[in-house]
N, C-alpha and C positions, 0 to 999 in steps of 0.2 A: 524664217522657218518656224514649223509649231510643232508640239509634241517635246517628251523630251528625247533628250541623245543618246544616239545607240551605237553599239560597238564597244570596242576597247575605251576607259575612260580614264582620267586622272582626274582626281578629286581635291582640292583645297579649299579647305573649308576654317571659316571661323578667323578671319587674317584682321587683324584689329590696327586700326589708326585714327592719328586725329583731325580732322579737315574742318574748313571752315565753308561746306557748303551749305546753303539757302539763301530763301528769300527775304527773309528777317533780318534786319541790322543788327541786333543781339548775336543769330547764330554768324554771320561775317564777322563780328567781332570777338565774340568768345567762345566759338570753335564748338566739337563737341565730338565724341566718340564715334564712329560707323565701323560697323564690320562687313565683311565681303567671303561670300561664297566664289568658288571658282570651278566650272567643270569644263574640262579640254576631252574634245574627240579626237584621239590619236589610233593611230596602227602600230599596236605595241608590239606584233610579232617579229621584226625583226629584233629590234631591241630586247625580248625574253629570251633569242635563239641565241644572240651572240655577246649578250649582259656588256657591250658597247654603251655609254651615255650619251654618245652622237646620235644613235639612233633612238631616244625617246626626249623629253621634253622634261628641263632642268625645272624642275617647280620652286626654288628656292629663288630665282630667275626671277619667274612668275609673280612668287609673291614681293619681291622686289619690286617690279611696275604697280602692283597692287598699292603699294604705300606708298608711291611716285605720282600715282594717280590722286591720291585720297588728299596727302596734306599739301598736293600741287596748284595751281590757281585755284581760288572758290568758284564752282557755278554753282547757277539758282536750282537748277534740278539735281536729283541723285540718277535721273534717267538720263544726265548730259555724264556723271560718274562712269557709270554703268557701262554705257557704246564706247567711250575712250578706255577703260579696263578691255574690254572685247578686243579693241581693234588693234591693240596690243597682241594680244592672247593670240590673232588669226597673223598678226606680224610674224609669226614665228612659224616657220617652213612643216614643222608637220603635222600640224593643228589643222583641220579639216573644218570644226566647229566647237564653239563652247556656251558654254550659259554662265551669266554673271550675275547674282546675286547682290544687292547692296542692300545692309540692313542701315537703317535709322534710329536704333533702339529711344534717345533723346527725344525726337521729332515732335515740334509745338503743336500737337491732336491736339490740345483741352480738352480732353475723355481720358481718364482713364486707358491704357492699352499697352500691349504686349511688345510689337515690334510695328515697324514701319517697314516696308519690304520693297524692292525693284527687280524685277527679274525679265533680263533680254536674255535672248536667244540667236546666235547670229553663225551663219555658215559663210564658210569660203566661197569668193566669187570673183576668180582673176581671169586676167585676159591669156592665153597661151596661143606658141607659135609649132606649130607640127609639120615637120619637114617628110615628104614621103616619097620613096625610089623603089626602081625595081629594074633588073635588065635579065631578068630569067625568067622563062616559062615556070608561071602558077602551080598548084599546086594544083589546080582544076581544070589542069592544060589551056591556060588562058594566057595571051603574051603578057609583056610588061607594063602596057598599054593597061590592057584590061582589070592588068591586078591591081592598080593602082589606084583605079574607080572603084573596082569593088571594096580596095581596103579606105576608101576613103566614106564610100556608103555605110561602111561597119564602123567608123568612126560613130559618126551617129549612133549608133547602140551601145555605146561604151557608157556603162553606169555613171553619171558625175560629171561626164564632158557632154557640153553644150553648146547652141548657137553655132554648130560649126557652117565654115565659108571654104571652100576651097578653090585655088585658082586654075586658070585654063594647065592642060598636061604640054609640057615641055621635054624634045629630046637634048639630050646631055651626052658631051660625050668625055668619059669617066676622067675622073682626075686624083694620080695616085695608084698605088695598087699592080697588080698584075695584070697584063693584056688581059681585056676582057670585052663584052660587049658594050654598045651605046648603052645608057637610060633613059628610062622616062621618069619624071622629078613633078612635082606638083608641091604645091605647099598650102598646109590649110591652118585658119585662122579660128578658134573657138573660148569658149567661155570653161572654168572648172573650177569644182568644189572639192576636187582631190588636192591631197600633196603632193608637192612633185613628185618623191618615192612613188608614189600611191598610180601615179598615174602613168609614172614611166614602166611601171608591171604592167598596168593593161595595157600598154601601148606592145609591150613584148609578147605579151598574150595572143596579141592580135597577128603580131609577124609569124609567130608560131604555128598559130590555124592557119596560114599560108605558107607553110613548107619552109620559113625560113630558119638555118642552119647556120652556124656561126665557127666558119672551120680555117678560114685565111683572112688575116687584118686585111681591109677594104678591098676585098675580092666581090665577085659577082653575088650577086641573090635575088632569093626571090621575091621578098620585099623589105625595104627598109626606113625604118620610123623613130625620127631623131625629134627630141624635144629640143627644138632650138633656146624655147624663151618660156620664161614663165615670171608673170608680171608685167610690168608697166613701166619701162626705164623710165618717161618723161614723167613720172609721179613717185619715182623713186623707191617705187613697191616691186621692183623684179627682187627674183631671188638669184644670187651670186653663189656659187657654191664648188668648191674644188675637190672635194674629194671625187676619186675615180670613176666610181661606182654612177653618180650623177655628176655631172659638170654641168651646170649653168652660168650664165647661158653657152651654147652651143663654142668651145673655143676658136672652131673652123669658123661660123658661120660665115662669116665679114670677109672669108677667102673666098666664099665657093659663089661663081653663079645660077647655077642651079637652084640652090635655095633665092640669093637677091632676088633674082628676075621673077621667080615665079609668086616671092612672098609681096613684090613692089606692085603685084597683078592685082592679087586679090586683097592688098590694103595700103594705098598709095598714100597715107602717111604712117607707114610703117617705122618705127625707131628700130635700132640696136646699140647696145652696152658693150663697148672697144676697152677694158680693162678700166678708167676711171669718167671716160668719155662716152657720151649716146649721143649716137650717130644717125642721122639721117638714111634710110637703107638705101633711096635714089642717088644720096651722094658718095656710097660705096660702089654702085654699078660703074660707074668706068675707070677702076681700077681692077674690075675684072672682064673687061672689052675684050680678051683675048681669048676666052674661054668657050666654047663651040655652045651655046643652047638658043634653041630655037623652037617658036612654038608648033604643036601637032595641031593643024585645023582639022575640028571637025571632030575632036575627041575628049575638048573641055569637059 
Protein backbone atom coordinates (compact mmCIF):
# COMPACT_ATOMS: atom_id res chain seq x y z
CA UNK A 1 0.00 0.00 0.00
CA UNK A 2 1.15 3.83 -0.46
CA UNK A 3 -0.09 6.90 0.98
CA UNK A 4 -0.45 7.12 4.66
CA UNK A 5 -3.32 5.48 6.80
CA UNK A 6 -6.62 6.54 7.01
CA UNK A 7 -9.47 6.16 9.50
CA UNK A 8 -9.45 5.51 13.06
CA UNK A 9 -5.84 5.19 14.11
CA UNK A 10 -3.59 4.13 17.24
CA UNK A 11 -0.54 5.75 17.63
CA UNK A 12 2.69 4.40 19.33
CA UNK A 13 5.37 6.16 18.99
CA UNK A 14 8.95 6.51 20.35
CA UNK A 15 9.25 2.56 21.82
CA UNK A 16 13.02 2.36 22.69
CA UNK A 17 15.19 -0.93 22.78
CA UNK A 18 18.39 -2.50 22.31
CA UNK A 19 19.16 -4.98 19.42
CA UNK A 20 21.99 -6.03 17.80
CA UNK A 21 21.02 -5.53 14.17
CA UNK A 22 23.39 -4.92 10.98
CA UNK A 23 25.77 -5.58 8.86
CA UNK A 24 28.82 -4.64 10.68
CA UNK A 25 30.58 -7.06 13.30
CA UNK A 26 30.87 -4.27 15.78
CA UNK A 27 27.01 -3.50 15.58
CA UNK A 28 26.29 -7.79 16.01
CA UNK A 29 28.57 -7.37 18.67
CA UNK A 30 27.92 -4.28 20.66
CA UNK A 31 24.36 -3.75 20.14
CA UNK A 32 23.03 -0.29 19.84
CA UNK A 33 19.93 1.69 20.59
CA UNK A 34 16.69 1.89 17.81
CA UNK A 35 13.39 3.14 18.37
CA UNK A 36 10.19 2.32 16.67
CA UNK A 37 7.14 4.13 15.58
CA UNK A 38 3.96 2.15 15.44
CA UNK A 39 0.49 3.16 13.58
CA UNK A 40 -2.34 0.54 13.65
CA UNK A 41 -5.57 1.05 11.29
CA UNK A 42 -8.38 0.04 13.58
CA UNK A 43 -12.28 0.54 13.61
CA UNK A 44 -12.50 2.12 16.82
CA UNK A 45 -16.31 2.62 16.95
CA UNK A 46 -17.35 -0.16 18.54
CA UNK A 47 -14.71 0.05 21.11
CA UNK A 48 -15.63 4.22 21.93
CA UNK A 49 -19.60 2.94 21.88
CA UNK A 50 -19.19 0.24 24.52
CA UNK A 51 -15.53 1.39 26.31
CA UNK A 52 -14.99 -2.76 26.05
CA UNK A 53 -11.07 -3.48 25.67
CA UNK A 54 -12.05 -6.56 23.47
CA UNK A 55 -13.13 -4.40 21.00
CA UNK A 56 -10.01 -2.18 20.40
CA UNK A 57 -6.18 -3.06 20.22
CA UNK A 58 -4.19 -3.47 23.67
CA UNK A 59 -1.14 -1.29 22.64
CA UNK A 60 0.90 -2.08 25.75
CA UNK A 61 0.66 -5.75 23.85
CA UNK A 62 1.93 -3.93 20.99
CA UNK A 63 4.68 -2.52 22.35
CA UNK A 64 5.61 -5.73 23.82
CA UNK A 65 6.21 -7.46 20.29
CA UNK A 66 7.92 -4.12 19.54
CA UNK A 67 10.88 -5.12 21.93
CA UNK A 68 10.44 -8.98 21.15
CA UNK A 69 11.23 -7.93 17.83
CA UNK A 70 14.16 -5.41 18.45
CA UNK A 71 16.45 -7.32 21.08
CA UNK A 72 15.22 -10.77 19.14
CA UNK A 73 17.73 -12.56 16.62
CA UNK A 74 20.02 -9.79 14.88
CA UNK A 75 19.24 -9.18 11.11
CA UNK A 76 21.31 -7.31 8.67
CA UNK A 77 18.50 -4.93 7.72
CA UNK A 78 16.13 -2.73 9.94
CA UNK A 79 13.89 -3.28 6.77
CA UNK A 80 13.96 -7.26 7.75
CA UNK A 81 13.02 -5.35 11.61
CA UNK A 82 10.28 -3.49 10.29
CA UNK A 83 7.89 -6.32 8.14
CA UNK A 84 8.37 -8.82 11.20
CA UNK A 85 7.03 -5.62 13.69
CA UNK A 86 4.14 -5.44 10.82
CA UNK A 87 3.32 -8.89 10.61
CA UNK A 88 2.94 -8.95 14.24
CA UNK A 89 0.77 -5.63 14.36
CA UNK A 90 -1.66 -7.37 11.20
CA UNK A 91 -1.55 -10.80 13.61
CA UNK A 92 -3.78 -9.33 15.68
CA UNK A 93 -7.64 -9.62 14.42
CA UNK A 94 -8.57 -5.88 14.21
CA UNK A 95 -5.78 -4.26 12.78
CA UNK A 96 -6.74 -3.75 9.18
CA UNK A 97 -3.34 -1.93 8.33
CA UNK A 98 -0.14 -0.21 10.03
CA UNK A 99 3.05 1.53 9.42
CA UNK A 100 6.22 0.87 11.15
CA UNK A 101 8.67 3.02 11.59
CA UNK A 102 12.39 1.88 12.71
CA UNK A 103 14.75 4.55 13.75
CA UNK A 104 18.54 3.91 13.57
CA UNK A 105 19.55 6.97 15.56
CA UNK A 106 23.52 5.20 15.97
CA UNK A 107 23.69 3.85 12.30
CA UNK A 108 27.61 3.73 10.74
CA UNK A 109 26.67 7.02 8.01
CA UNK A 110 30.28 8.47 8.45
CA UNK A 111 28.40 11.95 7.95
CA UNK A 112 27.31 13.58 10.27
CA UNK A 113 23.26 12.88 10.63
CA UNK A 114 20.07 13.09 12.37
CA UNK A 115 18.43 9.73 12.36
CA UNK A 116 18.44 6.84 10.13
CA UNK A 117 14.74 5.80 9.29
CA UNK A 118 12.73 2.62 7.82
CA UNK A 119 9.20 3.00 7.11
CA UNK A 120 6.84 -0.03 5.59
CA UNK A 121 3.46 0.30 5.09
CA UNK A 122 1.50 -3.02 4.99
CA UNK A 123 -2.32 -3.84 4.78
CA UNK A 124 -4.33 -6.89 5.64
CA UNK A 125 -4.55 -9.59 3.09
CA UNK A 126 -6.22 -13.13 4.15
CA UNK A 127 -7.83 -15.63 2.49
CA UNK A 128 -11.81 -15.92 3.61
CA UNK A 129 -14.58 -18.41 3.40
CA UNK A 130 -18.27 -16.98 2.84
CA UNK A 131 -21.12 -19.34 3.16
CA UNK A 132 -24.35 -18.02 1.22
CA UNK A 133 -28.25 -19.34 1.50
CA UNK A 134 -31.60 -18.32 0.85
CA UNK A 135 -34.99 -20.29 0.58
CA UNK A 136 -37.33 -17.13 0.40
CA UNK A 137 -38.45 -15.00 -2.40
CA UNK A 138 -36.03 -11.62 -2.66
CA UNK A 139 -36.72 -8.75 -1.87
CA UNK A 140 -36.91 -8.06 -5.68
CA UNK A 141 -39.31 -10.91 -6.11
CA UNK A 142 -36.54 -12.93 -7.21
CA UNK A 143 -36.56 -16.83 -6.04
CA UNK A 144 -33.75 -18.09 -3.87
CA UNK A 145 -31.99 -19.20 -6.69
CA UNK A 146 -31.69 -15.67 -8.03
CA UNK A 147 -30.89 -14.13 -4.79
CA UNK A 148 -28.15 -15.92 -4.19
CA UNK A 149 -26.33 -14.94 -7.58
CA UNK A 150 -27.19 -11.58 -7.08
CA UNK A 151 -25.83 -11.45 -3.54
CA UNK A 152 -22.96 -13.16 -4.58
CA UNK A 153 -22.52 -10.49 -7.64
CA UNK A 154 -22.69 -7.62 -4.81
CA UNK A 155 -20.02 -9.56 -3.03
CA UNK A 156 -17.89 -8.07 -5.52
CA UNK A 157 -18.67 -4.55 -4.63
CA UNK A 158 -18.13 -4.86 -1.02
CA UNK A 159 -15.20 -2.37 -0.24
CA UNK A 160 -11.98 -4.52 0.94
CA UNK A 161 -13.23 -7.99 -0.28
CA UNK A 162 -11.53 -9.31 -3.07
CA UNK A 163 -10.69 -12.01 -5.65
CA UNK A 164 -13.89 -13.38 -4.97
CA UNK A 165 -14.70 -17.37 -6.53
CA UNK A 166 -17.85 -18.64 -6.00
CA UNK A 167 -19.16 -22.17 -6.47
CA UNK A 168 -21.83 -23.89 -8.62
CA UNK A 169 -25.70 -23.15 -6.53
CA UNK A 170 -26.64 -26.19 -4.61
CA UNK A 171 -30.26 -27.20 -3.37
CA UNK A 172 -30.34 -28.04 0.46
CA UNK A 173 -32.61 -29.30 2.14
CA UNK A 174 -32.76 -27.29 5.73
CA UNK A 175 -31.22 -28.83 8.70
CA UNK A 176 -32.61 -27.58 12.13
CA UNK A 177 -35.07 -25.19 12.51
CA UNK A 178 -38.69 -25.02 11.78
CA UNK A 179 -40.54 -26.65 8.73
CA UNK A 180 -39.52 -24.55 6.29
CA UNK A 181 -38.68 -24.46 2.64
CA UNK A 182 -35.63 -26.23 0.58
CA UNK A 183 -32.37 -23.81 -0.12
CA UNK A 184 -30.17 -23.01 -2.26
CA UNK A 185 -26.41 -22.78 -0.65
CA UNK A 186 -23.35 -21.70 -2.71
CA UNK A 187 -20.24 -20.80 -1.13
CA UNK A 188 -17.68 -18.31 -2.13
CA UNK A 189 -14.09 -18.07 -1.59
CA UNK A 190 -12.24 -14.34 -1.54
CA UNK A 191 -9.28 -12.44 -0.52
CA UNK A 192 -9.85 -9.22 2.46
CA UNK A 193 -8.20 -6.48 4.05
CA UNK A 194 -11.05 -5.99 6.52
CA UNK A 195 -11.32 -7.35 10.11
CA UNK A 196 -13.32 -9.80 10.68
CA UNK A 197 -15.79 -7.39 12.72
CA UNK A 198 -15.24 -5.09 9.93
CA UNK A 199 -16.39 -7.40 7.29
CA UNK A 200 -18.95 -9.45 9.17
CA UNK A 201 -20.97 -5.71 9.16
CA UNK A 202 -20.70 -5.61 5.40
CA UNK A 203 -21.49 -8.89 4.98
CA UNK A 204 -24.90 -7.94 7.15
CA UNK A 205 -25.27 -4.89 5.18
CA UNK A 206 -25.66 -6.88 2.38
CA UNK A 207 -28.44 -9.49 3.70
CA UNK A 208 -30.21 -6.29 4.68
CA UNK A 209 -30.53 -4.65 1.26
CA UNK A 210 -32.12 -8.18 0.56
CA UNK A 211 -35.04 -8.13 2.90
CA UNK A 212 -33.30 -10.14 5.30
CA UNK A 213 -35.01 -10.17 8.86
CA UNK A 214 -33.82 -11.98 11.80
CA UNK A 215 -37.10 -12.97 13.76
CA UNK A 216 -36.72 -17.07 14.42
CA UNK A 217 -33.28 -18.81 15.37
CA UNK A 218 -32.68 -20.92 11.87
CA UNK A 219 -35.92 -20.22 10.33
CA UNK A 220 -36.38 -19.23 6.66
CA UNK A 221 -35.00 -16.11 4.87
CA UNK A 222 -34.17 -14.25 2.52
CA UNK A 223 -30.60 -14.43 2.30
CA UNK A 224 -28.03 -15.75 4.47
CA UNK A 225 -24.31 -14.84 4.95
CA UNK A 226 -22.19 -16.70 7.23
CA UNK A 227 -18.47 -16.09 7.59
CA UNK A 228 -17.24 -19.48 7.95
CA UNK A 229 -13.41 -18.85 7.98
CA UNK A 230 -11.20 -16.29 8.10
CA UNK A 231 -7.44 -17.07 7.58
CA UNK A 232 -5.38 -19.92 6.57
CA UNK A 233 -5.61 -23.01 9.18
CA UNK A 234 -2.59 -24.77 7.17
CA UNK A 235 -0.42 -21.48 7.92
CA UNK A 236 -1.84 -21.10 11.17
CA UNK A 237 -2.93 -17.57 10.50
CA UNK A 238 -7.02 -18.15 10.81
CA UNK A 239 -8.53 -16.33 13.42
CA UNK A 240 -10.27 -18.49 16.31
CA UNK A 241 -12.56 -16.37 18.09
CA UNK A 242 -15.51 -17.26 20.54
CA UNK A 243 -17.20 -14.62 21.55
CA UNK A 244 -20.90 -14.58 20.23
CA UNK A 245 -21.19 -11.80 18.53
CA UNK A 246 -18.38 -13.36 15.99
CA UNK A 247 -17.44 -16.95 16.13
CA UNK A 248 -14.64 -18.26 14.10
CA UNK A 249 -14.35 -20.19 12.35
CA UNK A 250 -17.94 -21.14 11.67
CA UNK A 251 -18.75 -23.61 14.86
CA UNK A 252 -21.49 -25.62 12.53
CA UNK A 253 -19.36 -25.71 9.60
CA UNK A 254 -17.68 -29.36 9.62
CA UNK A 255 -21.70 -30.40 10.50
CA UNK A 256 -23.46 -28.95 7.45
CA UNK A 257 -23.26 -30.21 3.88
CA UNK A 258 -24.43 -27.40 2.24
CA UNK A 259 -21.59 -25.40 3.14
CA UNK A 260 -18.64 -28.81 2.53
CA UNK A 261 -19.96 -29.75 -0.86
CA UNK A 262 -20.25 -26.52 -2.25
CA UNK A 263 -16.98 -25.04 -0.52
CA UNK A 264 -15.00 -28.49 -1.78
CA UNK A 265 -16.45 -27.01 -5.51
CA UNK A 266 -15.04 -24.03 -5.77
CA UNK A 267 -11.61 -25.03 -3.74
CA UNK A 268 -10.82 -28.60 -3.78
CA UNK A 269 -7.99 -28.25 -1.42
CA UNK A 270 -9.97 -26.56 0.88
CA UNK A 271 -8.98 -26.88 5.04
CA UNK A 272 -11.06 -26.38 8.21
CA UNK A 273 -10.08 -25.91 11.89
CA UNK A 274 -12.18 -28.85 14.23
CA UNK A 275 -11.32 -27.13 17.58
CA UNK A 276 -7.28 -28.01 17.71
CA UNK A 277 -7.32 -30.19 14.45
CA UNK A 278 -7.48 -28.88 10.39
CA UNK A 279 -9.17 -30.91 8.56
CA UNK A 280 -9.28 -31.75 5.10
CA UNK A 281 -12.99 -30.27 3.97
CA UNK A 282 -13.08 -33.73 1.40
CA UNK A 283 -12.45 -35.85 4.37
CA UNK A 284 -15.32 -34.19 6.31
CA UNK A 285 -17.89 -34.94 3.39
CA UNK A 286 -18.83 -38.41 4.23
CA UNK A 287 -19.67 -38.01 7.49
CA UNK A 288 -22.30 -35.83 6.16
CA UNK A 289 -23.55 -38.43 3.26
CA UNK A 290 -26.97 -38.26 4.67
CA UNK A 291 -27.75 -34.82 4.24
CA UNK A 292 -30.05 -34.11 0.93
CA UNK A 293 -27.69 -31.40 -1.32
CA UNK A 294 -27.61 -31.53 -4.83
CA UNK A 295 -26.31 -29.52 -7.51
CA UNK A 296 -28.83 -26.98 -9.54
CA UNK A 297 -27.55 -27.21 -13.38
CA UNK A 298 -27.66 -24.68 -15.16
CA UNK A 299 -27.62 -22.03 -12.56
CA UNK A 300 -23.85 -21.88 -11.43
Amino acid sequence: MTGPLRGDLIRLSGVRAFGHHGVLEHERRDGQDFVVDVTLAVDLAAAGASDDLRRTVNYAEVATDVVAVVTGPPRDLIETVAEEIAARALARPLVEAVEVTVHKPSAPVGVPFDDVEVVVRRERDVPVVIALGANLEGAEGSGPAGTVAAAARRLHRVRGLGRVRLSGLYATAPVGGPAQPDYVNAVAVARTRLAPGRLLAALHRVEEDFGRTREVRWGARTLDLDLVQYGDPSAGTDVVNDDESLLLPHPRAHERAFVLVPWLDVDPDAVLRIGEEVRAVRDLIPRVADQDVHPLEGLA
